[in-house]
Rosetta silent file (secondary structure, phi, psi, omega in degrees, C-alpha in Angstrom):
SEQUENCE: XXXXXXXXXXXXXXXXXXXXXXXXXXXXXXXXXXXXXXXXXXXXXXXXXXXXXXXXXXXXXXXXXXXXXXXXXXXXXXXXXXXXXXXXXXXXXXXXXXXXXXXXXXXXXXXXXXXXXXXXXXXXXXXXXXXXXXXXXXXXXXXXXXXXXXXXXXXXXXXXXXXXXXXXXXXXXXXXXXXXXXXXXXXXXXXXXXXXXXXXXXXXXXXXXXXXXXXXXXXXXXXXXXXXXXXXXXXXXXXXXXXXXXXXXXXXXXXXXXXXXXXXXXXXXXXXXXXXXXXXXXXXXXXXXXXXXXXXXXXXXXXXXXXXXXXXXXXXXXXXXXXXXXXX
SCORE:     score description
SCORE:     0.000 S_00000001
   1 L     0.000  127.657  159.388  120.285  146.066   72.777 S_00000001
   2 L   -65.194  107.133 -164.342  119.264  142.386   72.169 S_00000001
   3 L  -111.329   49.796 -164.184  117.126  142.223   69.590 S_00000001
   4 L   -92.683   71.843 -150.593  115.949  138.561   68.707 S_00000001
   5 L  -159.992  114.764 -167.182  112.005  138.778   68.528 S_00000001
   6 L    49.730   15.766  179.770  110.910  136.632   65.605 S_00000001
   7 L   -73.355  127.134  169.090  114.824  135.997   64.434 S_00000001
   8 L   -57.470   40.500 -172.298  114.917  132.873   62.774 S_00000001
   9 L   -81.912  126.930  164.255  117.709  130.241   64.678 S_00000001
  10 E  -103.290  143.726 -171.359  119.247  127.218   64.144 S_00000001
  11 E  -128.940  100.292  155.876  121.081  125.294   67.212 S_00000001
  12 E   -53.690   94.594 -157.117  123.044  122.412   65.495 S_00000001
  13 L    74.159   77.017 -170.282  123.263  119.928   68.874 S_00000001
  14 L  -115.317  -21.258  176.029  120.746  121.599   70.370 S_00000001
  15 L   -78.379   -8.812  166.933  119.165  118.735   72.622 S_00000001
  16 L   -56.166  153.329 -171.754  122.803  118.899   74.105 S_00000001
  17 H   -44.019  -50.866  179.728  123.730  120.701   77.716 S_00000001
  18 H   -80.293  -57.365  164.175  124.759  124.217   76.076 S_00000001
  19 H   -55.034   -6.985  175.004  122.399  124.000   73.233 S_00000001
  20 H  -112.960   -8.192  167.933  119.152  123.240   75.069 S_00000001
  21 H   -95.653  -32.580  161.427  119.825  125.895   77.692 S_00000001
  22 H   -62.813  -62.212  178.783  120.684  128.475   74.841 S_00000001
  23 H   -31.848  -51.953  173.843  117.342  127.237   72.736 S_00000001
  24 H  -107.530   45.908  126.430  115.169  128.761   76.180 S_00000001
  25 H   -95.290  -53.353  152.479  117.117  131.677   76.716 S_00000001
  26 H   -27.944  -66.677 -178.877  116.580  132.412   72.497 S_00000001
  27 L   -63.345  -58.593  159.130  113.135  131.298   72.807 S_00000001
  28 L   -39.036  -54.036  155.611  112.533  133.781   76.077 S_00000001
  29 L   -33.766  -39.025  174.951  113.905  136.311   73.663 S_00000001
  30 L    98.508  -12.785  162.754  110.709  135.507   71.273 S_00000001
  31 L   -32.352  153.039  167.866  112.818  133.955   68.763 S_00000001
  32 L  -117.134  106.741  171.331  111.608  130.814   66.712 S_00000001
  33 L   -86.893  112.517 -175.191  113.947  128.010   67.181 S_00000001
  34 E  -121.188  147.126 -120.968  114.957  124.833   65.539 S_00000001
  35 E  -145.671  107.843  154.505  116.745  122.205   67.129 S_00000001
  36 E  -136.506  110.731 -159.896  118.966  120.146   65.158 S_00000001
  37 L  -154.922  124.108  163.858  120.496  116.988   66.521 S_00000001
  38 L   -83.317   20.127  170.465  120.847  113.380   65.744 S_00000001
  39 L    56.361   17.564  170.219  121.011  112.148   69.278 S_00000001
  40 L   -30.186  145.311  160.788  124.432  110.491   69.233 S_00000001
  41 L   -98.342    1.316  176.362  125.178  108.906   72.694 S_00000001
  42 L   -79.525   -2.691 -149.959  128.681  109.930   72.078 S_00000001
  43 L  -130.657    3.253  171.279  127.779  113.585   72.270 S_00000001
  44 L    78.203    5.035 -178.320  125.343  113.945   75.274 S_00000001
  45 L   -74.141  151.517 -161.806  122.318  114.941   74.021 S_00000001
  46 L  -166.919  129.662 -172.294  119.000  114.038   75.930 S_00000001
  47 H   -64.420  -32.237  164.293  115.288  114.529   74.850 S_00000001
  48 H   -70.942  -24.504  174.191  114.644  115.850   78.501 S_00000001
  49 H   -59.253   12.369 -165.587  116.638  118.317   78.193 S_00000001
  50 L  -138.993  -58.424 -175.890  113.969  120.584   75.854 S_00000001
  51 H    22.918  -91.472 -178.600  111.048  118.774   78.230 S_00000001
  52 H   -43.548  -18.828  174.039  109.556  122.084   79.399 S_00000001
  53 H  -147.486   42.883  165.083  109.521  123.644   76.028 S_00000001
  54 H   -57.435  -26.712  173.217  109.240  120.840   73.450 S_00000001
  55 H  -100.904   26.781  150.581  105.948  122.275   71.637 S_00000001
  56 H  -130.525   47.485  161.665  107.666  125.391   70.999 S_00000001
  57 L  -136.057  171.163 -155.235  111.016  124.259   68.645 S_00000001
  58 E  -110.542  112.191 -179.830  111.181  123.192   65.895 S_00000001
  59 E   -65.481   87.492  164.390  112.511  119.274   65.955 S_00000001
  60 E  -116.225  107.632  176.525  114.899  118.043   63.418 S_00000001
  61 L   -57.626   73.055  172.528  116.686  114.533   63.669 S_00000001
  62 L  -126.147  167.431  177.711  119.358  115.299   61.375 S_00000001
  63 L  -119.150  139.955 -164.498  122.729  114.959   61.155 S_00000001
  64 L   -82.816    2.173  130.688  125.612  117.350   60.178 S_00000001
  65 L   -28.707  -57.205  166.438  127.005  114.785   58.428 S_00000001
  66 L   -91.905  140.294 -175.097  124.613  114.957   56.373 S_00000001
  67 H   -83.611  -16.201  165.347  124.816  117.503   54.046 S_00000001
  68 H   -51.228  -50.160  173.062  121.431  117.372   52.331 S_00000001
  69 H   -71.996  -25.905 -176.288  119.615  117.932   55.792 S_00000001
  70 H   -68.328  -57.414 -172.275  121.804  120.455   56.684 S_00000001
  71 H   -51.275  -34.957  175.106  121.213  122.677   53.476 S_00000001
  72 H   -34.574  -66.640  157.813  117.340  121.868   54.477 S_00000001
  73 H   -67.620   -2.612  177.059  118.049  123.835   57.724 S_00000001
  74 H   -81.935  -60.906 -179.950  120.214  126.618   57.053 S_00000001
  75 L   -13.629  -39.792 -157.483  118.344  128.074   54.012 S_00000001
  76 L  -141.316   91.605 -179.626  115.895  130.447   55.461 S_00000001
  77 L  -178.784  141.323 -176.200  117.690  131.363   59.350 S_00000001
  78 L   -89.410  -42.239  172.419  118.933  134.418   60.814 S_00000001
  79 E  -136.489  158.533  173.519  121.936  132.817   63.215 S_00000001
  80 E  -114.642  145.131  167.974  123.385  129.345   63.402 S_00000001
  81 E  -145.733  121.473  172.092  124.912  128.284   66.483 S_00000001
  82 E  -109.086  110.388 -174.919  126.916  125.398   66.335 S_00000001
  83 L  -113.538   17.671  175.113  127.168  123.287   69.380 S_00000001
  84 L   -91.268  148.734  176.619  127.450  119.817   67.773 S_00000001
  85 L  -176.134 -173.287 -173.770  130.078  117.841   68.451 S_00000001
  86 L  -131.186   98.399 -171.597  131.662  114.491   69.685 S_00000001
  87 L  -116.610   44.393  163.108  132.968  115.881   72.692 S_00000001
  88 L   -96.523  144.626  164.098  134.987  112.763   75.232 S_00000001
  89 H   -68.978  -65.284 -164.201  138.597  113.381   75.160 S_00000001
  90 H   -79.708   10.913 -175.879  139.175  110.125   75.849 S_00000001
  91 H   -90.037  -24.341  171.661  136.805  108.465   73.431 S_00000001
  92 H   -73.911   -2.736  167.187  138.458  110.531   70.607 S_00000001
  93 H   -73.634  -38.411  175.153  141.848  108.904   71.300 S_00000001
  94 H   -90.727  -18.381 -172.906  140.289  105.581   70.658 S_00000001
  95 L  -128.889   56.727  174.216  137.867  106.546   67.794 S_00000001
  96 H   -86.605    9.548  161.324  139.898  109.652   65.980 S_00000001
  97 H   -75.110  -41.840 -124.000  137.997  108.784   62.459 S_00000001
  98 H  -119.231  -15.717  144.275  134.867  108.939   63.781 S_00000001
  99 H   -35.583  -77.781 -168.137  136.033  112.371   65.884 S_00000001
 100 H   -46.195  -35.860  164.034  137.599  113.870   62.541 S_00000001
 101 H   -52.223  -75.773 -179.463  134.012  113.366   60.810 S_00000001
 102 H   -63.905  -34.866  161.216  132.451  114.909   63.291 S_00000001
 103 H   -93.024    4.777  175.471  134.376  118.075   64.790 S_00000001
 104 H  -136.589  -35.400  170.582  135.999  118.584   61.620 S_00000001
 105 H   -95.318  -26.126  170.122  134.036  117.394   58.594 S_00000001
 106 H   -49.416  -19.393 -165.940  130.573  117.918   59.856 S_00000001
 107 H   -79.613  -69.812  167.473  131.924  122.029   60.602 S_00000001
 108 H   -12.270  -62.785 -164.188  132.962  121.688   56.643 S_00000001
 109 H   -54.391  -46.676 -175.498  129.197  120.757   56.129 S_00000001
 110 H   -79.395  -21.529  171.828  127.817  123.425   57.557 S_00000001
 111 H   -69.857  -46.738  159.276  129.919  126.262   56.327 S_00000001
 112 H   -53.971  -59.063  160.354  129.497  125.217   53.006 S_00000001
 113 H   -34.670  -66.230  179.698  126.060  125.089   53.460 S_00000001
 114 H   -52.187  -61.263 -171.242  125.939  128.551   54.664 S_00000001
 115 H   -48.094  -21.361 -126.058  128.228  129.797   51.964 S_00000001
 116 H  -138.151  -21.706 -148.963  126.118  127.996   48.829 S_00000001
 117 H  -154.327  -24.367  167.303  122.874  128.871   50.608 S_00000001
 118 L  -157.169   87.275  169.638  122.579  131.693   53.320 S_00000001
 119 L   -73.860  -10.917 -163.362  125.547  133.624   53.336 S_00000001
 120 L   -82.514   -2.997  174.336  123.850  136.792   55.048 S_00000001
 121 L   -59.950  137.828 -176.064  123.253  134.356   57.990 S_00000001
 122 E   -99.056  132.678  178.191  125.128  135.098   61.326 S_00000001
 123 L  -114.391  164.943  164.235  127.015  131.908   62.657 S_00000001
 124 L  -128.501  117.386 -158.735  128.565  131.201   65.785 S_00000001
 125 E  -119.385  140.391 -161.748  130.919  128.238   66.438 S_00000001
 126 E   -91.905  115.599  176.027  131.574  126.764   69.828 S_00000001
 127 E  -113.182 -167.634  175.715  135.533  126.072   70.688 S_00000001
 128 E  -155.755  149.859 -172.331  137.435  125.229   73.630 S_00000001
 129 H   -75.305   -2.912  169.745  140.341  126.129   75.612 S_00000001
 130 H   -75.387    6.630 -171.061  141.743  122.945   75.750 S_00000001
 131 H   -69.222  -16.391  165.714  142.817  123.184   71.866 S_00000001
 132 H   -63.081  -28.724 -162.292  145.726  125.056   73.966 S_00000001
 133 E    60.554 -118.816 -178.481  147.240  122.520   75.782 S_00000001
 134 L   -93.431  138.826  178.825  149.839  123.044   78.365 S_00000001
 135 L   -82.597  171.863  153.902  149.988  126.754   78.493 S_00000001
 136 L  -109.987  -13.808  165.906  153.178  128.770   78.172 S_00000001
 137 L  -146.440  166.500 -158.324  152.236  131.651   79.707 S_00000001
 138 L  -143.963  123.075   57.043  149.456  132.444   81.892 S_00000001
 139 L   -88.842  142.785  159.976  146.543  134.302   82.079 S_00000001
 140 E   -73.127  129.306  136.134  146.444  132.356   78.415 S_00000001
 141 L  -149.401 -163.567 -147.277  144.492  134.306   75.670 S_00000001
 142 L   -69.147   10.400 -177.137  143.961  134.289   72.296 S_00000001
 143 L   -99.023  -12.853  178.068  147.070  134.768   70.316 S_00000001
 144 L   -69.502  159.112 -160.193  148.594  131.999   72.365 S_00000001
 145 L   -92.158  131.045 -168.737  149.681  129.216   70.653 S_00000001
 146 L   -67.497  118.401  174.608  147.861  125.933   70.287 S_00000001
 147 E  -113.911   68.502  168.347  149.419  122.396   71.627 S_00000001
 148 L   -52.290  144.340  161.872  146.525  120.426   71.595 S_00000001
 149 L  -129.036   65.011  144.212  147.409  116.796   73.480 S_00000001
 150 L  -179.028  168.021 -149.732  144.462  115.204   72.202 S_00000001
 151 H   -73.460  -27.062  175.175  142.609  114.300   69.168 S_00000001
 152 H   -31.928  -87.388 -152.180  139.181  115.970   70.514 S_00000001
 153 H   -53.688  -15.438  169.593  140.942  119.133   70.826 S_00000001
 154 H   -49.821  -46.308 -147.252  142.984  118.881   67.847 S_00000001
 155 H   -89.203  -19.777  171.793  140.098  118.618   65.701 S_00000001
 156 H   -43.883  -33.484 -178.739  138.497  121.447   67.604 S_00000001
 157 H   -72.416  -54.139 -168.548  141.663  123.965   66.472 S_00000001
 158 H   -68.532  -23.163  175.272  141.499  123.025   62.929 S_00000001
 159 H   -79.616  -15.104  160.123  137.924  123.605   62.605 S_00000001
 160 H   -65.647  -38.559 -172.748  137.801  127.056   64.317 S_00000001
 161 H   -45.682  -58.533  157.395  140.493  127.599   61.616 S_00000001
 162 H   -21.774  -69.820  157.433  138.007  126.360   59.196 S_00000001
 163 H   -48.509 -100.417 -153.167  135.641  129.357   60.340 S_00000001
 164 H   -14.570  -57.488 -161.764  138.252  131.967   60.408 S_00000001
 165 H   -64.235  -71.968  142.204  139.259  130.856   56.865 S_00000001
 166 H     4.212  -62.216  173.988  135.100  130.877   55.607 S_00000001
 167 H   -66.652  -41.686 -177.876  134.938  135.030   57.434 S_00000001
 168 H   -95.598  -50.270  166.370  137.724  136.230   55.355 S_00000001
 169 H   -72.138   11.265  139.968  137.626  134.393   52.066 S_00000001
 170 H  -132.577   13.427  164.351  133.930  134.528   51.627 S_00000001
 171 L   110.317  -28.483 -159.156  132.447  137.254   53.718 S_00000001
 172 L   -52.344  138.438  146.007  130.649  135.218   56.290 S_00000001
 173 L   -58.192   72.284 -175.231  129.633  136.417   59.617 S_00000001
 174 L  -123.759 -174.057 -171.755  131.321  134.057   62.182 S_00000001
 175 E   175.432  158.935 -135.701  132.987  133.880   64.927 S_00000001
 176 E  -146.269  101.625 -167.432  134.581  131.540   67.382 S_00000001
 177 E  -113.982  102.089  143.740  133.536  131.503   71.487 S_00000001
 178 E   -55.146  131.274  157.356  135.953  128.953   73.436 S_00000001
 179 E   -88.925  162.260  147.661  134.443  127.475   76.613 S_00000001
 180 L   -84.449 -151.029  177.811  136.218  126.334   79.765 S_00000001
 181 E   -61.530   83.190 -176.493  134.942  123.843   82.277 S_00000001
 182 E   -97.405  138.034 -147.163  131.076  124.455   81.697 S_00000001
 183 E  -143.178  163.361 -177.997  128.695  123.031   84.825 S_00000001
 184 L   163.407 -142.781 -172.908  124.780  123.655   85.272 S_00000001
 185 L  -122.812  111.639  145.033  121.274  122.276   84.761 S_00000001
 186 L   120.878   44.924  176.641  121.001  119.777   81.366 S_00000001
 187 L  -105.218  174.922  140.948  124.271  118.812   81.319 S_00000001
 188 L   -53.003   97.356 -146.341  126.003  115.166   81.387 S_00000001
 189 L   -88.286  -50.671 -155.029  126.214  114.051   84.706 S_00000001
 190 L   -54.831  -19.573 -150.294  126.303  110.438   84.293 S_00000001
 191 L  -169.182  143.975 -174.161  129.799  109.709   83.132 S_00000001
 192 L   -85.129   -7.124  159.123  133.580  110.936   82.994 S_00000001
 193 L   -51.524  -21.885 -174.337  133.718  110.998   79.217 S_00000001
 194 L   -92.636 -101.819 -173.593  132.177  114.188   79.082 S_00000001
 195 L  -107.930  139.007  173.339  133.596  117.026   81.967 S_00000001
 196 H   -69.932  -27.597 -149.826  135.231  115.855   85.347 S_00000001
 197 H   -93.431  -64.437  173.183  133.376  118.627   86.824 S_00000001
 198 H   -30.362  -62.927 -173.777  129.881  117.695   85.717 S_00000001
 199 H   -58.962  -21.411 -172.723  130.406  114.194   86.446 S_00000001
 200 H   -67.484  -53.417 -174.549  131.777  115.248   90.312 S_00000001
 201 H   -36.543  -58.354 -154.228  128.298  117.154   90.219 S_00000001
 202 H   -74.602  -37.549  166.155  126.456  113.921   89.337 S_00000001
 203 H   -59.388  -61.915  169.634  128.321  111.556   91.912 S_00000001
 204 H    -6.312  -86.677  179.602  127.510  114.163   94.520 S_00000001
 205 H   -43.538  -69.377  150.266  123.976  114.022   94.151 S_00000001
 206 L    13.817  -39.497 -162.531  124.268  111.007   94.228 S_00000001
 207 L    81.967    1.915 -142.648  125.821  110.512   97.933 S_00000001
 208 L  -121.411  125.955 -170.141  128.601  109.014   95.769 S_00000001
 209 L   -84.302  143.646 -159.116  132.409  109.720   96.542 S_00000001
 210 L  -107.412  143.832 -171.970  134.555  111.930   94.283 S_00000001
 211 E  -117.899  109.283  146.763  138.014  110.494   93.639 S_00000001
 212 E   -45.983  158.961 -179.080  140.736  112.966   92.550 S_00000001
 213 E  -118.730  159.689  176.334  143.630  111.853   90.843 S_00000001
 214 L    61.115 -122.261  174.074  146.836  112.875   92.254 S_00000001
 215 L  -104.388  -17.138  161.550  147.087  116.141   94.793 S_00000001
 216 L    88.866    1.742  165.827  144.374  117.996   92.421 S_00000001
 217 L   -24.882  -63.211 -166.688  146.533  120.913   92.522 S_00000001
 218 L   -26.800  117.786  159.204  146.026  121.660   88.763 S_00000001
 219 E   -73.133  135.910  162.312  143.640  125.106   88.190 S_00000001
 220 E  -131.155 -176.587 -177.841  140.886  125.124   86.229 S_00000001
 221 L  -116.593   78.410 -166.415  138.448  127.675   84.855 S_00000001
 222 E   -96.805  134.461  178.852  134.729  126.710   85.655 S_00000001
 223 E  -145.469  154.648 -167.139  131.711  128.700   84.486 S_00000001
 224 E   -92.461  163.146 -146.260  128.064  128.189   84.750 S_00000001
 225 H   -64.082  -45.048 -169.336  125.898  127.884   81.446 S_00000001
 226 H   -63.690  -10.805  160.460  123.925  130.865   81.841 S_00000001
 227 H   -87.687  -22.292  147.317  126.834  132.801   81.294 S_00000001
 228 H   -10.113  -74.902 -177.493  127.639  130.798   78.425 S_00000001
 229 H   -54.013  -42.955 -177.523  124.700  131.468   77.158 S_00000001
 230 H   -86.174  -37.832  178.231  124.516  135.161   77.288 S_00000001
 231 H   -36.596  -69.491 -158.381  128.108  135.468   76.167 S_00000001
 232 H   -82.001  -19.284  179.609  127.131  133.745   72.717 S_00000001
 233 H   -81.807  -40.112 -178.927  123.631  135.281   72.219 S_00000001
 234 H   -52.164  -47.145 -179.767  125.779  138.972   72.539 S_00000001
 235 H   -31.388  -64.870  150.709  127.757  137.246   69.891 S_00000001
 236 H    -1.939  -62.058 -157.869  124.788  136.507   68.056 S_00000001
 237 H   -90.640  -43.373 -145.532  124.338  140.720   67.712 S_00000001
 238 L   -57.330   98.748  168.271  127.666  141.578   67.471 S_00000001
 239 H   -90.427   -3.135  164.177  129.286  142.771   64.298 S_00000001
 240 H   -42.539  -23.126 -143.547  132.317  143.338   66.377 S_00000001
 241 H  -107.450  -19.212  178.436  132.580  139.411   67.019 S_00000001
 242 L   -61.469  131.178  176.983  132.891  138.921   63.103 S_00000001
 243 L    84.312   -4.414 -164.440  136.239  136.800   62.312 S_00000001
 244 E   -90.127 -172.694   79.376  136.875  136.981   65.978 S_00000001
 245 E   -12.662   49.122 -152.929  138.146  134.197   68.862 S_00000001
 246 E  -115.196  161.297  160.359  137.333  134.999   72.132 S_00000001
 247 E   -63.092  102.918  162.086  137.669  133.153   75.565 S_00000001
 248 L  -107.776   82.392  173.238  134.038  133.073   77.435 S_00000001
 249 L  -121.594 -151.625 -178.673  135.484  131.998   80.688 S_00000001
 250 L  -123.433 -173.436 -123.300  135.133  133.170   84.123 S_00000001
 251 L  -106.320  -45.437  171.062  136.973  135.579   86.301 S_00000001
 252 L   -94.287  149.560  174.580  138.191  132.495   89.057 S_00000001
 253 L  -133.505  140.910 -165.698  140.131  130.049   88.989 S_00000001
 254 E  -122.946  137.335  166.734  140.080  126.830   91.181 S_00000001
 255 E  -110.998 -176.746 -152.993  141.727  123.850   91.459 S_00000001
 256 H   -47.609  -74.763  173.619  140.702  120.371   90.869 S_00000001
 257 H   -16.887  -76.109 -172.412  141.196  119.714   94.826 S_00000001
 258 H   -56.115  -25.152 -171.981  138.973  122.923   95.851 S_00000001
 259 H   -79.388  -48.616 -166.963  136.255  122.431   93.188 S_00000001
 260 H   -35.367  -61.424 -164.005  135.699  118.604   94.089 S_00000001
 261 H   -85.352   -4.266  162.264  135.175  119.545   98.030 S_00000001
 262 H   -82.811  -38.255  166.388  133.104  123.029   96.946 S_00000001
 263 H   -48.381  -73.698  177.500  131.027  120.143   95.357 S_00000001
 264 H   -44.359  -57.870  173.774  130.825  117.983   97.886 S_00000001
 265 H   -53.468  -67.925 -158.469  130.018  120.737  100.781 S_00000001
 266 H   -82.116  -17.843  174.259  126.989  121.747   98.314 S_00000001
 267 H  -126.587   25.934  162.968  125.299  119.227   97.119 S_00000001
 268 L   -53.635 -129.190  -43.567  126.777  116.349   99.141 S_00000001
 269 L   -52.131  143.469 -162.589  127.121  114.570  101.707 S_00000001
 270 L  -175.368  135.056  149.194  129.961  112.684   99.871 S_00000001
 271 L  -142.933 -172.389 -169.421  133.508  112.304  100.167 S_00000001
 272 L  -115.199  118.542  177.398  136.617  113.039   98.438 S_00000001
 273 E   -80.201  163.138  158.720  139.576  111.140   97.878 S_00000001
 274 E  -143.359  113.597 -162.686  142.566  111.277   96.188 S_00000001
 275 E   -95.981  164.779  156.924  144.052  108.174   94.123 S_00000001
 276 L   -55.185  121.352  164.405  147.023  107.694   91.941 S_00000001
 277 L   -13.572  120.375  128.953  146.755  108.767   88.224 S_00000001
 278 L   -42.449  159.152 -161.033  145.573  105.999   86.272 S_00000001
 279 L   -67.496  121.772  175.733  148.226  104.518   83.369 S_00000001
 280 L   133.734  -54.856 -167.173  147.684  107.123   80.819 S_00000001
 281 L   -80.925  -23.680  159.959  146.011  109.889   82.120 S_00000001
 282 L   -70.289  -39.580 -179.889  148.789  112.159   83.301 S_00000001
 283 L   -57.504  -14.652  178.577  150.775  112.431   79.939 S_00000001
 284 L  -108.903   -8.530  162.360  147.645  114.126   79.023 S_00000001
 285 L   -65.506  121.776  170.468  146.641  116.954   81.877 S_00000001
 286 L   -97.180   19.108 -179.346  147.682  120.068   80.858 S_00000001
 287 L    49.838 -135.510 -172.025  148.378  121.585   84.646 S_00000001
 288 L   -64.561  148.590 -168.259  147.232  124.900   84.974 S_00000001
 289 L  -123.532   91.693  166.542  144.397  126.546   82.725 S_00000001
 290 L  -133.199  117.932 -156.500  144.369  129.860   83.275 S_00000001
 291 E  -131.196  151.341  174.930  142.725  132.104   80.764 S_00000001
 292 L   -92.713  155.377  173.006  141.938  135.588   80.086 S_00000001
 293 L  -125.918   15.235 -174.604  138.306  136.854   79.149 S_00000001
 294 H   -48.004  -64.904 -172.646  140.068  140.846   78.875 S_00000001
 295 H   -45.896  -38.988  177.392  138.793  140.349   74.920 S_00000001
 296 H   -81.585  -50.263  157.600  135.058  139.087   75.147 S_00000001
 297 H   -15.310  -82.774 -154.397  135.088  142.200   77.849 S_00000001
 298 H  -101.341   34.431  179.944  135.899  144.935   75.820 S_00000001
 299 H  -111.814  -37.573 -167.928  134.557  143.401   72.566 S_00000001
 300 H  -134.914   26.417 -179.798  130.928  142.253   73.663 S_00000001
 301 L    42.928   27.190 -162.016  130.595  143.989   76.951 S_00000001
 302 L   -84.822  170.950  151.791  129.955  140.482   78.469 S_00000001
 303 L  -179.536  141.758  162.555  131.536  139.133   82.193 S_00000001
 304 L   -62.605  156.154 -178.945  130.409  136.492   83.827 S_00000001
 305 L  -127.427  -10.626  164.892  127.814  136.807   86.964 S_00000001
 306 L   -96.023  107.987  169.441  127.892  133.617   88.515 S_00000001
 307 L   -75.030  168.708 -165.856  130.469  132.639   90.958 S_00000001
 308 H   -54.540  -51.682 -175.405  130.838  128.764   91.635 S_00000001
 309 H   -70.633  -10.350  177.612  128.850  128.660   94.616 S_00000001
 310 H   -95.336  -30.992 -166.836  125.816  130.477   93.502 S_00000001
 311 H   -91.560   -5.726  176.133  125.884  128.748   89.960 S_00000001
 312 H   -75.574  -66.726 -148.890  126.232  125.298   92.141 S_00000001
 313 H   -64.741  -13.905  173.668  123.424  126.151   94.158 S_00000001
 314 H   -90.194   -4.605  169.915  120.643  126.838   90.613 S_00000001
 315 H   -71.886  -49.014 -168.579  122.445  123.406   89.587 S_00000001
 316 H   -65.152  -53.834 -147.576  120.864  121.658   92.948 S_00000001
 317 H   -87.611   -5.071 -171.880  117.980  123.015   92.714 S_00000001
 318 H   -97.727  -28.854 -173.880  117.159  122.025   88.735 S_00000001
 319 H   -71.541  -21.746 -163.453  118.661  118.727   89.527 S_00000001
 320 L   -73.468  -26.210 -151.552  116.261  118.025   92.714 S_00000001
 321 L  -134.601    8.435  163.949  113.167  117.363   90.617 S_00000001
 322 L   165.442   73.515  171.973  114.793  115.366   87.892 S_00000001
 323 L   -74.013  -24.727 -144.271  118.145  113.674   88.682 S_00000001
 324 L  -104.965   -4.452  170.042  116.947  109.796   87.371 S_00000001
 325 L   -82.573   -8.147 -166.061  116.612  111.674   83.719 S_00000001
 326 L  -124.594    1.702  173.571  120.510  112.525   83.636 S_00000001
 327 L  -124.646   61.842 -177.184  121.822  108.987   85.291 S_00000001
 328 L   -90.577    0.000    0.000  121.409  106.889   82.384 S_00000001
């Protein structure tokens, strides 16, 4: 049983796509929620994104950088969820200092913080399956071994490590939920720095043609937020979930080719091409993604409930009444 009714949360990137749709599922829940985010434009967060339920969180412009504001926010809170981050692949290739601060020393900031200041707090830290790389065997899950090929994802490994190391040598109550491809309502639309899948979303709507690169063969794993979202509030409750890893992806897998034109049929008309790789961009595609969720299953009773086309169609409909806020 989910029991959050006056529970005390902090959402570290919380004006971000997965943190402002977890803040009103928490907040449905009766929780009191604060919202901590310094509104980097590298990191996708947007003040519309809370819009419908801005007078009930609690607003703090801080940064997880800093560590003073952080200890501010930790102190007194029942779960942490951390969903901050600097999350373009390719902007962390060009900028991997200003990556390594953020996905690796801000996660420092906050752990310490918890340890020095609320250790009895439960946290939950957001990874991803690309910290895998090219797989070697496939359904991937967690014991396989990490080839990140880029610095995002790099910094992403060592800093789940970071937790892991924080649950056994000081007790804390953490735990580590990789995402896949994640697509919805409050996301980044606007731009291919964030997710190809989002942005295919946003040209759509648009009327705006989606260009594949190559034959789009490659699989991917796409899942819509609200399953996110319940996945990590079970998390939340869990003491099963302490010290753990798990995969919260979904049950299909598509490739690049099928999701672009499952896009296009639903929120379209648009259409889709397919160009030559740009110089660069192949040495870094990791071909097939194909991951197990067996573990998140039988750990946190969890599965996903949205298949693409039904989690497309509650994207069109959130997007219909206020696309010109996400194509900045």
């Amino acid at each position: 049983m989910i029991e959050l009714d006056g529970k005390k949360v902090l959402i570290t990137g919380g004006l971000g796509f997965i943190g402002s749709n977890l803040a009103k599922k928490f907040l449905s829940y009766g929780s009191k929620v604060t919202i901590f985010d310094c509104l980097d434009p590298r990191s996708g967060g947007n003040l519309y994104n809370v819009n419908e339920f801005k007078n009930s969180v609690n607003m703090q412009y801080y940064d997880i950088l800093n560590f003073d504001q952080l200890v501010h926010s930790v102190v007194d809170k029942d779960i942490i969820v951390n969903c901050a981050a600097s999350t373009s692949h390719p902007f962390s290739m060009k900028e991997p200092w200003i990556d390594l601060d953020v996905n690796s020393k801000g996660v420092i900031n906050i752990l310490e913080a918890i340890r020095r200041f609320n250790k009895d707090v439960k946290f939950v830290h957001i990874g991803t399956t690309t910290q895998l790389g090219q797989t070697q065997y496939q359904p991937a899950d967690e014991s396989h071994p990490e080839f990140p090929r880029d610095i995002y994802s790099a910094n992403k490994s060592v800093s789940e490590k970071y937790v892991l190391v924080y649950a056994y040598a000081y007790g804390i109550k953490a735990c580590v939920i990789r995402l896949s491809n994640v697509y919805g309502p409050r996301a980044s639309i606007h731009s291919p720095e964030f997710t190809f899948n989002n942005y295919f979303i946003g040209l759509a709507l648009q009327g705006k043609d989606i260009n594949v690169f190559g034959s789009g063969e490659q699989k991917r794993n796409l899942i819509y937020v609200d399953d996110v979202v319940n996945a990590i509030i079970l998390a939340s409750q869990s003491e099963k979930a302490n010290g753990e890893t798990m995969f919260a992806v979904n049950d299909e897998h598509l490739s690049v080719a099928q999701i672009a034109r499952t896009i296009s049929e639903s929120l379209g008309p648009n259409n889709v091409n397919f160009v030559d790789w740009p110089i660069g961009k192949k040495s870094v595609d990791v071909g097939d993604a194909i991951i197990s969720n067996k573990k998140i299953k039988q750990l946190l009773g969890w599965s996903p409930k949205f298949d693409f086309i039904s989690g497309l169609e509650e994207t069109k409909i959130f997007y219909k009444t206020c696309l010109n806020h996400y194509l900045r």
